[in-house]
N, CA, C and O atoms as a DFTB+ gen file, in Angstrom:
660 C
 N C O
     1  1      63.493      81.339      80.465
     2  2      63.577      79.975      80.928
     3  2      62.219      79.306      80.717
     4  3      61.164      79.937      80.785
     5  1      62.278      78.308      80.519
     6  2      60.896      77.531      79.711
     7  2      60.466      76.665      81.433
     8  3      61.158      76.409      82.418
     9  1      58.921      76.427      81.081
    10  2      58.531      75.743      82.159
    11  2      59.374      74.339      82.793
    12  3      59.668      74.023      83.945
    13  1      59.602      73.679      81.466
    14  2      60.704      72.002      81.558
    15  2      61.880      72.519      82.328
    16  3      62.280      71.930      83.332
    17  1      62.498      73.724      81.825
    18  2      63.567      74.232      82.679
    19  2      63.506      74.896      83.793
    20  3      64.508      75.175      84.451
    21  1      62.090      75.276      84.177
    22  2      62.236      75.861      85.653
    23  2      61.570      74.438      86.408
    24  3      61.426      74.662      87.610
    25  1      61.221      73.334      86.103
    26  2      60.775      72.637      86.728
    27  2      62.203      71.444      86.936
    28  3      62.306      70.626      87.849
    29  1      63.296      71.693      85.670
    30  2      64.362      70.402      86.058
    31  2      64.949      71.437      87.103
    32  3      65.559      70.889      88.021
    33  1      64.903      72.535      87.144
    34  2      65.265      73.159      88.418
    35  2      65.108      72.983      89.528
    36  3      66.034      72.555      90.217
    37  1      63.831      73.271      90.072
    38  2      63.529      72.895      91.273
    39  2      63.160      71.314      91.459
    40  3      62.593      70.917      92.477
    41  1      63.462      70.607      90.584
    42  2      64.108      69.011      90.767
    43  2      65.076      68.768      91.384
    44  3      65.283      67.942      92.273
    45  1      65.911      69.752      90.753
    46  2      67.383      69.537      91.189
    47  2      67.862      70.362      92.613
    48  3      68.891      70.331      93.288
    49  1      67.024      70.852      92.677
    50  2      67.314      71.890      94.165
    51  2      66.080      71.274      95.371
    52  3      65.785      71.835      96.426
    53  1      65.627      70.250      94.949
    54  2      64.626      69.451      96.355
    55  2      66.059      68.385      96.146
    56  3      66.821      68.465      97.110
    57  1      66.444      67.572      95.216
    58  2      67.662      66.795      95.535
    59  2      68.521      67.163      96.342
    60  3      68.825      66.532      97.354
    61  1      69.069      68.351      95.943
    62  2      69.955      69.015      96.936
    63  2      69.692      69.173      98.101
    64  3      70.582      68.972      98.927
    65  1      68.558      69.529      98.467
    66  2      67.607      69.360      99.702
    67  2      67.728      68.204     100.813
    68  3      67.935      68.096     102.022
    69  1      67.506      67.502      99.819
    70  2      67.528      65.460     100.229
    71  2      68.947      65.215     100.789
    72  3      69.212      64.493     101.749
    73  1      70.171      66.216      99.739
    74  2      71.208      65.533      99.852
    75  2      72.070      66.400     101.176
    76  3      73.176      66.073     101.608
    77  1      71.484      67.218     101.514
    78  2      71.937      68.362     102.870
    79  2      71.259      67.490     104.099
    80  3      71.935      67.472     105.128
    81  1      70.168      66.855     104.124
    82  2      69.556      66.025     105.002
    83  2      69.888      64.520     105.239
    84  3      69.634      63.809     106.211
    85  1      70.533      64.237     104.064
    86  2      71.609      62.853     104.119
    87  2      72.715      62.965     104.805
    88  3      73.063      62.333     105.802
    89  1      73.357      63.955     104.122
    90  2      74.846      64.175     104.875
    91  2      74.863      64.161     106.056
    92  3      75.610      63.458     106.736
    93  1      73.894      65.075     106.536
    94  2      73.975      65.299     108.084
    95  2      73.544      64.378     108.943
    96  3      74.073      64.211     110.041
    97  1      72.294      63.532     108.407
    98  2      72.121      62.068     109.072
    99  2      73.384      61.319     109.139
   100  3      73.784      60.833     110.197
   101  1      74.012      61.220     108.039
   102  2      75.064      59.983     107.869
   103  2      76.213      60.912     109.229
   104  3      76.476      60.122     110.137
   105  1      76.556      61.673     109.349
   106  2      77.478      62.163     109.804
   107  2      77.402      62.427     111.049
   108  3      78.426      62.752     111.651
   109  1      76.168      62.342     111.704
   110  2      75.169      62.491     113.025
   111  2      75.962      61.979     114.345
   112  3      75.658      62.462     115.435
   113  1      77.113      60.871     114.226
   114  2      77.712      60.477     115.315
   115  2      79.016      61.271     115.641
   116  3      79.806      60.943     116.525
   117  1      79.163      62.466     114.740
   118  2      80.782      63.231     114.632
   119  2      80.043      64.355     114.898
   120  3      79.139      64.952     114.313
   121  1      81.038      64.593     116.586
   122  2      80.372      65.707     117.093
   123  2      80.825      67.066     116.128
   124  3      81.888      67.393     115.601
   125  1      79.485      67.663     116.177
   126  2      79.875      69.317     115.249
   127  2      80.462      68.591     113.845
   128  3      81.512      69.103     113.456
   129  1      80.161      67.935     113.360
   130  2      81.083      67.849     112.148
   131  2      80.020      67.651     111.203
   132  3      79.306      66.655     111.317
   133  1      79.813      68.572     110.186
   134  2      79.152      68.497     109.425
   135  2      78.835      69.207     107.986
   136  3      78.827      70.436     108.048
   137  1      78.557      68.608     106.629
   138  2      78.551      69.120     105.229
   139  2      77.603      69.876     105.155
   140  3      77.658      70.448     104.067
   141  1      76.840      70.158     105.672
   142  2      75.590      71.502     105.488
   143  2      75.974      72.713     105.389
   144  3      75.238      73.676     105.170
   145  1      77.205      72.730     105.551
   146  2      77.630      74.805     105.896
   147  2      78.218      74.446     104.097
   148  3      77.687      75.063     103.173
   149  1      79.524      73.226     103.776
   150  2      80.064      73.548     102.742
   151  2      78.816      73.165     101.589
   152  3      78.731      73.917     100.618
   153  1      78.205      72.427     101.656
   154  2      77.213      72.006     100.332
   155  2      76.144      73.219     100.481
   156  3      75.358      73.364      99.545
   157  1      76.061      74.050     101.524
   158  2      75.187      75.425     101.059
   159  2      76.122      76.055     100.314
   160  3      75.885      76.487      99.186
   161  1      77.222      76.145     100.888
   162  2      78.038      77.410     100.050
   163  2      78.634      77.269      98.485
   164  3      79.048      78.191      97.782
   165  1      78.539      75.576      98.084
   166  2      78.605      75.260      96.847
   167  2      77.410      75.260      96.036
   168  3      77.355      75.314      94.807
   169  1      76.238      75.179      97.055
   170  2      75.168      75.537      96.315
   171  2      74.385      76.872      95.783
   172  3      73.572      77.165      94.907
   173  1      75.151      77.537      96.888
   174  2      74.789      79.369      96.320
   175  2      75.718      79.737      95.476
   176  3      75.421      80.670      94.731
   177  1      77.142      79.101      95.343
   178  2      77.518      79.465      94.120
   179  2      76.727      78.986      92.661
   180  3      77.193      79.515      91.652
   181  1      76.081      78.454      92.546
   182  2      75.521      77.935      91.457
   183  2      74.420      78.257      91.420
   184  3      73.996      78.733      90.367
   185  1      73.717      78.143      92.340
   186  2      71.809      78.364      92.227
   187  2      72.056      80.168      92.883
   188  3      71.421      80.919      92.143
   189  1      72.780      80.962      94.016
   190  2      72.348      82.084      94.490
   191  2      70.989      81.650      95.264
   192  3      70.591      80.586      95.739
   193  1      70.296      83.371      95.145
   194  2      69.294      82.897      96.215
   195  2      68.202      81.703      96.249
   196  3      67.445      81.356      97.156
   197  1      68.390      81.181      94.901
   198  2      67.870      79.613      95.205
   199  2      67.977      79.065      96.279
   200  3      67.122      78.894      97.149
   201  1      69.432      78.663      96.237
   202  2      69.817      77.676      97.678
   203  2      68.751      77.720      98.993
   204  3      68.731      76.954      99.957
   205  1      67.816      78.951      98.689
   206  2      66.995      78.762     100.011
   207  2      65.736      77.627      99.510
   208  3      65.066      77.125     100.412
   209  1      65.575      77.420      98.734
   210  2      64.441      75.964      98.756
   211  2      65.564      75.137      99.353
   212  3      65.607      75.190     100.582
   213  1      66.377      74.473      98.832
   214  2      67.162      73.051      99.691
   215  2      67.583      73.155     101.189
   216  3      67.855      72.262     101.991
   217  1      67.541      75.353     101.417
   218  2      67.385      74.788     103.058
   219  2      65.857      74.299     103.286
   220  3      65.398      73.160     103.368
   221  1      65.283      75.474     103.355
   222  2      64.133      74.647     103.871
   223  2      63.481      73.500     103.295
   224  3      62.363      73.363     103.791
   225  1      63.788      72.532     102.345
   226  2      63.470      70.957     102.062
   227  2      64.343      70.356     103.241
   228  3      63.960      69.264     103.661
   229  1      65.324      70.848     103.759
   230  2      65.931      70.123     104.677
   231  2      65.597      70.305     106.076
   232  3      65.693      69.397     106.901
   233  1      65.123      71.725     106.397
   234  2      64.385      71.678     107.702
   235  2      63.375      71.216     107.584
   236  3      62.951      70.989     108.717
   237  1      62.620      70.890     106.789
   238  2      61.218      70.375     106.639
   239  2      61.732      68.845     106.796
   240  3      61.046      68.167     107.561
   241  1      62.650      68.311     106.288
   242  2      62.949      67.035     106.168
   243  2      63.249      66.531     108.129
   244  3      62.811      65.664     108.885
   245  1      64.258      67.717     108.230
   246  2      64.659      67.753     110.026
   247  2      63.329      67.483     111.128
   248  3      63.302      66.794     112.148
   249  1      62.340      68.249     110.536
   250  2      60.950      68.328     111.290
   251  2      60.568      67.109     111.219
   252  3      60.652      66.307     112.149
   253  1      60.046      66.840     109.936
   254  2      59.365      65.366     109.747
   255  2      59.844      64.260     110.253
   256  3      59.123      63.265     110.323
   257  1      61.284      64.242     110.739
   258  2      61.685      63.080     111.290
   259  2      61.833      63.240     112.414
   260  3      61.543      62.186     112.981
   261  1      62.233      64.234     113.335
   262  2      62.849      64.314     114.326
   263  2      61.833      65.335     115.185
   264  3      62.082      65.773     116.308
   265  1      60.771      65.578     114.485
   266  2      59.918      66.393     115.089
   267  2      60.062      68.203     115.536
   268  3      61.169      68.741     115.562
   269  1      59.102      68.773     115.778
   270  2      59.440      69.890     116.224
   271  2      60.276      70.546     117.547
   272  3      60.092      70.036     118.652
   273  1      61.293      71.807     117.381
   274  2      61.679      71.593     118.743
   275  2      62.470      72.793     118.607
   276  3      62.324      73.066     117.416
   277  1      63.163      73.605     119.072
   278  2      63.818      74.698     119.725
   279  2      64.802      74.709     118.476
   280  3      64.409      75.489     117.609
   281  1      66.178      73.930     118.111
   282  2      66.552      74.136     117.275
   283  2      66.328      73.727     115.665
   284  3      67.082      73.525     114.714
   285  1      64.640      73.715     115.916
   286  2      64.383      74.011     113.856
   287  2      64.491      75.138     113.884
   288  3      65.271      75.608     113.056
   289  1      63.765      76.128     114.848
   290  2      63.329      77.389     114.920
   291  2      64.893      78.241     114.715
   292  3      64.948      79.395     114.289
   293  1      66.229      77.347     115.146
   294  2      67.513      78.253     114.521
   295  2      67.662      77.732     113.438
   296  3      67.652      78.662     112.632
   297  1      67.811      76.699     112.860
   298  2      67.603      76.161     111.637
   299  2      66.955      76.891     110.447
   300  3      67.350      76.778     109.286
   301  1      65.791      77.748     110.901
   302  2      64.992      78.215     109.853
   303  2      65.756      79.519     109.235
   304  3      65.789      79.919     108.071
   305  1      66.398      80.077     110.495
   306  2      67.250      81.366     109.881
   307  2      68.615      81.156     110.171
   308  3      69.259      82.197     110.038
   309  1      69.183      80.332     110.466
   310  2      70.779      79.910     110.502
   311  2      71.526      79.941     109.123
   312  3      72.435      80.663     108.713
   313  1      70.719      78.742     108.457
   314  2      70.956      78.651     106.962
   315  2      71.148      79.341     106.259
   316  3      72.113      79.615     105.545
   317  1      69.849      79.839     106.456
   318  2      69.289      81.602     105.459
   319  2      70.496      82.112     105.635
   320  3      71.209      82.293     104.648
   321  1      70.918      82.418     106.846
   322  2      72.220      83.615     107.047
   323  2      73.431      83.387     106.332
   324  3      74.008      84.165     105.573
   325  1      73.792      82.066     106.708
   326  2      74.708      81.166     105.636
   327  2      74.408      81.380     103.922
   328  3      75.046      82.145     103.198
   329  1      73.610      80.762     103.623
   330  2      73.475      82.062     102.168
   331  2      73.666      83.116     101.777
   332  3      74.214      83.405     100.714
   333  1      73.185      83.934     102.685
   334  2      73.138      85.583     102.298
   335  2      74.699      86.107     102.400
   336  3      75.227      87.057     101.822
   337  1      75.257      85.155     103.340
   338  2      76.623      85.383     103.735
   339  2      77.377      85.148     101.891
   340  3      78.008      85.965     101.219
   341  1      77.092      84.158     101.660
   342  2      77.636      83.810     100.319
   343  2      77.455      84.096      98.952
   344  3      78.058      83.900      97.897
   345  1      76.019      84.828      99.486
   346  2      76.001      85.233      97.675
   347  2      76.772      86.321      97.416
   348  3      76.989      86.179      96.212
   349  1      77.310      87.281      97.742
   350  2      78.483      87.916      97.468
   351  2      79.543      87.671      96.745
   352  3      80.106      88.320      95.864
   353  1      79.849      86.145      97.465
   354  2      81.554      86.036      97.058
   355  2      81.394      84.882      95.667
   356  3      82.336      84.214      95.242
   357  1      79.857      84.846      95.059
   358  2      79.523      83.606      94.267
   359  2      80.488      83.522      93.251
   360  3      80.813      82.379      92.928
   361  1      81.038      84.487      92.655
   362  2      82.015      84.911      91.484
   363  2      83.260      84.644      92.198
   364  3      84.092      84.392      91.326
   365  1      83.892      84.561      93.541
   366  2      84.827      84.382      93.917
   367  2      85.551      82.712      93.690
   368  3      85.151      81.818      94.435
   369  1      86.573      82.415      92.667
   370  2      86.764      80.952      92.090
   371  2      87.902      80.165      93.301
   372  3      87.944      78.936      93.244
   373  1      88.673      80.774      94.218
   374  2      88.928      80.019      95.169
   375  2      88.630      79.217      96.138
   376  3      87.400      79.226      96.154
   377  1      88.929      78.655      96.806
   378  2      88.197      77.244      98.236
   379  2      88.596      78.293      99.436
   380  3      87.815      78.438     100.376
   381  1      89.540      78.849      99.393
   382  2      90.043      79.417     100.753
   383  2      88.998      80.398     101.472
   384  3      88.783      80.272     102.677
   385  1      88.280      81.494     100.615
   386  2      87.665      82.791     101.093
   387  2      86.522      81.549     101.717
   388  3      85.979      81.877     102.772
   389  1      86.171      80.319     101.208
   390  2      84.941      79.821     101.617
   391  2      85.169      79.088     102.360
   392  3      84.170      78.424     102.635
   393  1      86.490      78.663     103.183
   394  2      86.916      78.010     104.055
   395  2      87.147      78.784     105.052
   396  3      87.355      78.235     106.133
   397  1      87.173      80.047     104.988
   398  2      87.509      81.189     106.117
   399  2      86.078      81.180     106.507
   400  3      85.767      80.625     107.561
   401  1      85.078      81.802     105.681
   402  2      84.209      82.133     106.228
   403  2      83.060      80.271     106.462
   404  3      81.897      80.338     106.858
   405  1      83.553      79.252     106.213
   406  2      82.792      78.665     107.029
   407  2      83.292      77.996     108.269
   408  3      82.516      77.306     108.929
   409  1      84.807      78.189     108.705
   410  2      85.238      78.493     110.163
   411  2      84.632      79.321     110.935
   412  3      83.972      78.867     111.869
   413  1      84.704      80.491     110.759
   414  2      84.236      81.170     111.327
   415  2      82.382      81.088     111.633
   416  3      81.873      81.415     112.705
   417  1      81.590      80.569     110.398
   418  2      80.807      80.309     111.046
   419  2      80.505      79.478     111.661
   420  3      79.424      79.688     112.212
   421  1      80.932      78.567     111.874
   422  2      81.363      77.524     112.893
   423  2      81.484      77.888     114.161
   424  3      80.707      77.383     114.971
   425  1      82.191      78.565     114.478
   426  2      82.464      79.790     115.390
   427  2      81.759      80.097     116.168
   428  3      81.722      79.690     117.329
   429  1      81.091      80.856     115.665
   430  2      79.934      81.777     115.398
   431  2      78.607      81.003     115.709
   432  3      77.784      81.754     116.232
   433  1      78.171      79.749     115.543
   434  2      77.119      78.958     115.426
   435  2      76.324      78.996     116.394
   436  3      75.137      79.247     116.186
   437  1      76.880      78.716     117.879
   438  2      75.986      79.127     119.297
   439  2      75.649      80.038     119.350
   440  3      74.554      80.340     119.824
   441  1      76.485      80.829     118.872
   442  2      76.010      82.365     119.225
   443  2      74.780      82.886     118.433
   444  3      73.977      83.647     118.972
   445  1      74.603      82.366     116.824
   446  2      73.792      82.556     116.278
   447  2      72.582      81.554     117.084
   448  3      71.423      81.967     117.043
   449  1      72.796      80.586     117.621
   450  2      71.459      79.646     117.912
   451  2      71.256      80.197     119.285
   452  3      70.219      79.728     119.755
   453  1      71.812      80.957     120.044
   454  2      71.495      81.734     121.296
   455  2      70.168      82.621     121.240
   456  3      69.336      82.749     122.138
   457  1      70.171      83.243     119.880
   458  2      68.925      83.797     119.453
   459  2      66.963      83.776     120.108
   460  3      66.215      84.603     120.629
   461  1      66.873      82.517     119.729
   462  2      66.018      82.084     120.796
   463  2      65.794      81.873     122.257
   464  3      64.754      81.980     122.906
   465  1      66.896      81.578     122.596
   466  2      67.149      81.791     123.761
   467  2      66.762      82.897     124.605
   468  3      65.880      82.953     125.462
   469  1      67.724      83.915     124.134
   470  2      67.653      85.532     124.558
   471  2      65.965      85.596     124.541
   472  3      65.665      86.320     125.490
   473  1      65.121      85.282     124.071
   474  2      63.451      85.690     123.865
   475  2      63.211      84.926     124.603
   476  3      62.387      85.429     125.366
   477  1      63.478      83.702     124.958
   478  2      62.322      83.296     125.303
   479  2      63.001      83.323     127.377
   480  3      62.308      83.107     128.371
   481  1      64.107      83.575     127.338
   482  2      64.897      82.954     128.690
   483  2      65.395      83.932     129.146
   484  3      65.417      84.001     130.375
   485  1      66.106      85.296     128.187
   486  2      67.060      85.938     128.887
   487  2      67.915      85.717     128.333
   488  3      68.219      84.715     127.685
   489  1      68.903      87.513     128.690
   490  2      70.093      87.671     128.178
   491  2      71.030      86.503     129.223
   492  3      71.726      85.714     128.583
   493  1      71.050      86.434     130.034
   494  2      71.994      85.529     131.153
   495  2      71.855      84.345     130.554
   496  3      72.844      83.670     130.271
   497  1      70.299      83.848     130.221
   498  2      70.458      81.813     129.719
   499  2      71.169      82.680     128.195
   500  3      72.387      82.555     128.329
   501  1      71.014      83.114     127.466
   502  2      71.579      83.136     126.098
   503  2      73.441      83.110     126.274
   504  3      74.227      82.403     125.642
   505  1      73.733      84.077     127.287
   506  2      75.357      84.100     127.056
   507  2      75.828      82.444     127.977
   508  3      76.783      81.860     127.465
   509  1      75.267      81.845     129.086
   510  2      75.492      80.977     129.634
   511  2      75.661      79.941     128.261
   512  3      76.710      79.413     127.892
   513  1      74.288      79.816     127.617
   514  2      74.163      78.976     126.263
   515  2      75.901      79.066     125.639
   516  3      76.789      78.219     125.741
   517  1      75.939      80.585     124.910
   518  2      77.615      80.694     123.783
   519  2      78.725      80.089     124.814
   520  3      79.795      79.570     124.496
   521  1      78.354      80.228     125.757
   522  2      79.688      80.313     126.707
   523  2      80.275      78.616     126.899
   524  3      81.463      78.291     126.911
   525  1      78.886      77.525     127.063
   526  2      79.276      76.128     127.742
   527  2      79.096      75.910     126.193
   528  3      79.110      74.716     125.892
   529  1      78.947      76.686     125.253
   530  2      79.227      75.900     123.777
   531  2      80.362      76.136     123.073
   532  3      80.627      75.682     121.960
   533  1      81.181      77.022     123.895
   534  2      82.495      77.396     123.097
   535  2      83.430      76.174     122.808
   536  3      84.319      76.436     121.997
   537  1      83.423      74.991     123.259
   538  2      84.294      74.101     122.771
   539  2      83.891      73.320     121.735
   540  3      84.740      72.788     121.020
   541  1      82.536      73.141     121.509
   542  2      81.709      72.656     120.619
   543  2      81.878      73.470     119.506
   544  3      82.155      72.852     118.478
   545  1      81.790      74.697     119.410
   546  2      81.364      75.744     118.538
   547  2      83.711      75.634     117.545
   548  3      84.161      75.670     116.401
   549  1      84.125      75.546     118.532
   550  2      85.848      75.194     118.135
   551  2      86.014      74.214     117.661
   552  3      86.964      74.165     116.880
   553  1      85.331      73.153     117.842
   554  2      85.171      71.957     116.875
   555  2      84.549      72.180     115.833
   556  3      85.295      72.165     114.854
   557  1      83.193      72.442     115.540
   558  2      82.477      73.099     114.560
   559  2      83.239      73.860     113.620
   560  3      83.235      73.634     112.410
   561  1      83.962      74.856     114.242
   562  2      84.272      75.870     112.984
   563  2      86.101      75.369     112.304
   564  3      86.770      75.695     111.323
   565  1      86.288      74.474     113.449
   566  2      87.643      73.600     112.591
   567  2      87.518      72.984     112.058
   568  3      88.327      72.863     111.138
   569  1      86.128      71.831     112.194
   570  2      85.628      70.617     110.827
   571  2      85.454      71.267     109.723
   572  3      86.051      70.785     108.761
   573  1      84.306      73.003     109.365
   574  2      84.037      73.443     108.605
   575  2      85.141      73.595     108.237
   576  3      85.580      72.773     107.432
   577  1      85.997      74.698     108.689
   578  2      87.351      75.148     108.208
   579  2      87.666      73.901     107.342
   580  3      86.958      73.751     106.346
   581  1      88.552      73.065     107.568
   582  2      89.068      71.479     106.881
   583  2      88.250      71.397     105.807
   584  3      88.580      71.634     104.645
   585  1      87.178      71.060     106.194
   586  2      86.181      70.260     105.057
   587  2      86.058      71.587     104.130
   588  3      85.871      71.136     103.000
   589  1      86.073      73.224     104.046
   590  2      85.962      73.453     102.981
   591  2      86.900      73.822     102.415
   592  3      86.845      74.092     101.216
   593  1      88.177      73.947     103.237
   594  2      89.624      74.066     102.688
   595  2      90.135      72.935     101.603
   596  3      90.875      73.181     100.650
   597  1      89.760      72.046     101.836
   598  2      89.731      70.313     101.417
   599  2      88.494      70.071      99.926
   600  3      88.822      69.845      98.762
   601  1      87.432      70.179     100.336
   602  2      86.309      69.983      99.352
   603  2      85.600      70.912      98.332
   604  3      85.114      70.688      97.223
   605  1      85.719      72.117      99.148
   606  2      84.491      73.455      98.106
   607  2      85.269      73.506      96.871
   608  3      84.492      73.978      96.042
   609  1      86.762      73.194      96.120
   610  2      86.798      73.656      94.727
   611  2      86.504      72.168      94.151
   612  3      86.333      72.231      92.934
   613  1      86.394      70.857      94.655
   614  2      86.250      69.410      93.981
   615  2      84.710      69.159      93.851
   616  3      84.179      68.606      92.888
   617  1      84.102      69.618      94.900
   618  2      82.337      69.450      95.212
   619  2      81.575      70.860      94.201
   620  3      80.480      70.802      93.642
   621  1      82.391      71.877      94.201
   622  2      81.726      72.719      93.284
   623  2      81.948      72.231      91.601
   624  3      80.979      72.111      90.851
   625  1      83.151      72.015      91.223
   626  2      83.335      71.388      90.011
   627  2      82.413      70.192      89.667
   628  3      81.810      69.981      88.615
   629  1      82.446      69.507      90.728
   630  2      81.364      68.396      90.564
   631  2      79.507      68.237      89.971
   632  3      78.774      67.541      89.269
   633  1      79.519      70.053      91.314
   634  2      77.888      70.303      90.781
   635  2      77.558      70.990      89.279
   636  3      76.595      70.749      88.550
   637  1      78.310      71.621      89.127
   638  2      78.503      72.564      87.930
   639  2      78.689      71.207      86.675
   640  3      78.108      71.441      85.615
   641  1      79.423      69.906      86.759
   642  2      79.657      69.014      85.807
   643  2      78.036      68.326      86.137
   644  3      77.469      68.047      85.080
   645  1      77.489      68.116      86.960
   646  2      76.185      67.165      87.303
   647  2      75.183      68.229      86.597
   648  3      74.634      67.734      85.612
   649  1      74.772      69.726      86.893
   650  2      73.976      70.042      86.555
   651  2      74.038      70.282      84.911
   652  3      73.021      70.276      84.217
   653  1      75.490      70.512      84.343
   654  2      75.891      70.859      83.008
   655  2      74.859      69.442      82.178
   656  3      73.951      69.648      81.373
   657  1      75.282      68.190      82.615
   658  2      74.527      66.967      81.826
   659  2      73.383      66.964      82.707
   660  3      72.464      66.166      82.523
């Protein structure tokens, strides 16, 4: 890969960056509802362990605006996990396996952001935390569910046609 090409690269993966930090602004008034779980998982199909620059351009983006605070610090490895979760199935050409698993992490989401918690508060504030978030966390992993049942084979075709030209 030539320097021009590792540099339209990481052009195109701070965009992506920009565009994980848009979505979620624009979408900011819909509780739990949000394109960051499916536009990672369309983005590790294409880039793999790339996709971790456009998270962190986007927690960096989260910081700079909204300042520092308890959940960048899940932010910083939430994402990550969300990747690692996906580079596996990158060869997998269906919407469904990536609509299962971003329900479920949906799901799953308090429990992963409980993390901090448990250190700094206790096992009791951490399960209190999953527990008064379980209806939140059921919204969460049904928007994901929808939105990638619905979008991951039209939004992946899309990136794969954007990055092709």
């Amino acid at each position: 890969m030539t320097r021009v090409q590792r540099l339209a690269r990481l052009l195109i993966l701070t965009l992506l960056g920009v565009l994980l930090f848009a979505s979620k602004f624009v979408l900011q008034h819909l509780p739990n509802i949000e394109l960051v779980s499916l536009l990672l998982m369309v983005y590790t199909r294409k880039f793999g362990v790339w996709t971790l620059i456009p998270v962190y351009i986007f927690v960096g983006l989260e910081i700079a605006v909204y300042g520092i605070n308890i959940w960048n610090v899940m932010y910083l490895y939430v994402w990550a996990i969300l990747v690692l979760l996906c580079l596996p199935l990158r060869r997998v050409e269906k919407g469904w396996p990536f609509a299962l698993l971003s329900g479920a992490f949906g799901l799953l989401f308090g429990a992963l952001c409980s993390i901090p918690y448990f250190f700094s508060f206790g096992a009791e504030f951490a399960l209190s935390w999953i527990i008064s978030g379980l209806p939140f966390d059921a919204v969460h992993g049904g928007g994901n569910f929808l939105l990638a049942l619905l979008l991951y084979t039209p939004l992946s075709k899309a990136l794969d046609r954007a990055v092709k030209n």
